[in-house]
SEPAMI-338888 format. One record per residue (C-alpha): x, y, z; residue number from 1; residue in one letter. Coordinates in steps of 0.05 Angstrom, whole numbers. Each point is the difference from the previous one (the first is absolute). Layout:
% residues N
((X, Y, Z), NUM, "a");
...
//
This chain:
% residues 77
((0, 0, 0), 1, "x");
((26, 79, -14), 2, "x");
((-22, 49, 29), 3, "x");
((-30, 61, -37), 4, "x");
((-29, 63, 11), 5, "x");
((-61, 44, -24), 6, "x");
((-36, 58, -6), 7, "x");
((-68, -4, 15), 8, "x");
((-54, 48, 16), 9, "x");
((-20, 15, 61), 10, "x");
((-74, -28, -8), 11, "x");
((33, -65, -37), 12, "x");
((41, -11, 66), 13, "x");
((-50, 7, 54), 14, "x");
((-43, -43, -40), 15, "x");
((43, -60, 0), 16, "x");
((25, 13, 71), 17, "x");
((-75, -7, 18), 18, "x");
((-6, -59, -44), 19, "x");
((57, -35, 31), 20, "x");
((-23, 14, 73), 21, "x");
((-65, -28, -24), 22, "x");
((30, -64, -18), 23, "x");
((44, 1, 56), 24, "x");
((67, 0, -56), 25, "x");
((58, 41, -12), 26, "x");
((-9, 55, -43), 27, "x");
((53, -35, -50), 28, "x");
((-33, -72, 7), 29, "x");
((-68, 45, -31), 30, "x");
((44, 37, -54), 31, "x");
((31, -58, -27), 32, "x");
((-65, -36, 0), 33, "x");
((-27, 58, -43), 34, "x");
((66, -2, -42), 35, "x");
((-4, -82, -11), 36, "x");
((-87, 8, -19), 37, "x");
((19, 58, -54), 38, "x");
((59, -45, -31), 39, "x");
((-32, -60, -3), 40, "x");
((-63, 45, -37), 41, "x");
((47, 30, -43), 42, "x");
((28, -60, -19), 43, "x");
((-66, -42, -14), 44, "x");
((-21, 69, -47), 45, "x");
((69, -12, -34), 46, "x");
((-22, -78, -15), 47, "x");
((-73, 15, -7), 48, "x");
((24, 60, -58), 49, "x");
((43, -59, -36), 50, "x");
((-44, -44, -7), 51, "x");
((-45, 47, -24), 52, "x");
((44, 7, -58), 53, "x");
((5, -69, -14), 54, "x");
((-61, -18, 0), 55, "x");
((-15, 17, -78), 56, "x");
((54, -39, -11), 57, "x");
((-23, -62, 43), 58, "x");
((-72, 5, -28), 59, "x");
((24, -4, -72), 60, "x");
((67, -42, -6), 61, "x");
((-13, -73, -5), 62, "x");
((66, -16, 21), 63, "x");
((-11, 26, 67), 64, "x");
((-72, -33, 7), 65, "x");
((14, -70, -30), 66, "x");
((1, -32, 69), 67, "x");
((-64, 30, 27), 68, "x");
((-37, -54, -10), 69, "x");
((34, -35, 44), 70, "x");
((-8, 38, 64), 71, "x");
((-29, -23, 51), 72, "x");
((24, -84, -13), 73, "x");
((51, -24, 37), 74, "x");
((73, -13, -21), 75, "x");
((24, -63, -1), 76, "x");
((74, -6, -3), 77, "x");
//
């Protein structure tokens, strides 16, 4: 872990102080939480946005749907 510093605002700060005493957590524990729930969003809108462009492609290329019809049976090595 590193430690970093911040500027927040004044209303942003006694917000998550009152949050954390709430919950009965350090203020970082809460920040970190916040910071781990916006990366993990960011990162799903990333993968959600790619497939997004694939999708054309998936819908139309044969070669990439050939084996749909066998979804859902199980592989036998």
């Amino acid at each position: 872990m590193e430690r970093t510093q911040i500027m927040l605002e004044d209303e942003q700060r006694r917000i998550l102080k009152e949050i954390a005493e709430q919950e009965n957590r350090t203020f970082s524990e809460l920040v970190r939480e916040m910071l781990d729930e916006q990366i993990e969003k960011r990162q799903k809108a990333t993968l959600a946005v790619a497939a997004q462009a694939l999708l054309d492609d998936y819908l139309t290329d044969k070669e990439l749907t050939a084996f749909i019809a066998l979804d859902g049976e199980d592989f036998h090595a």
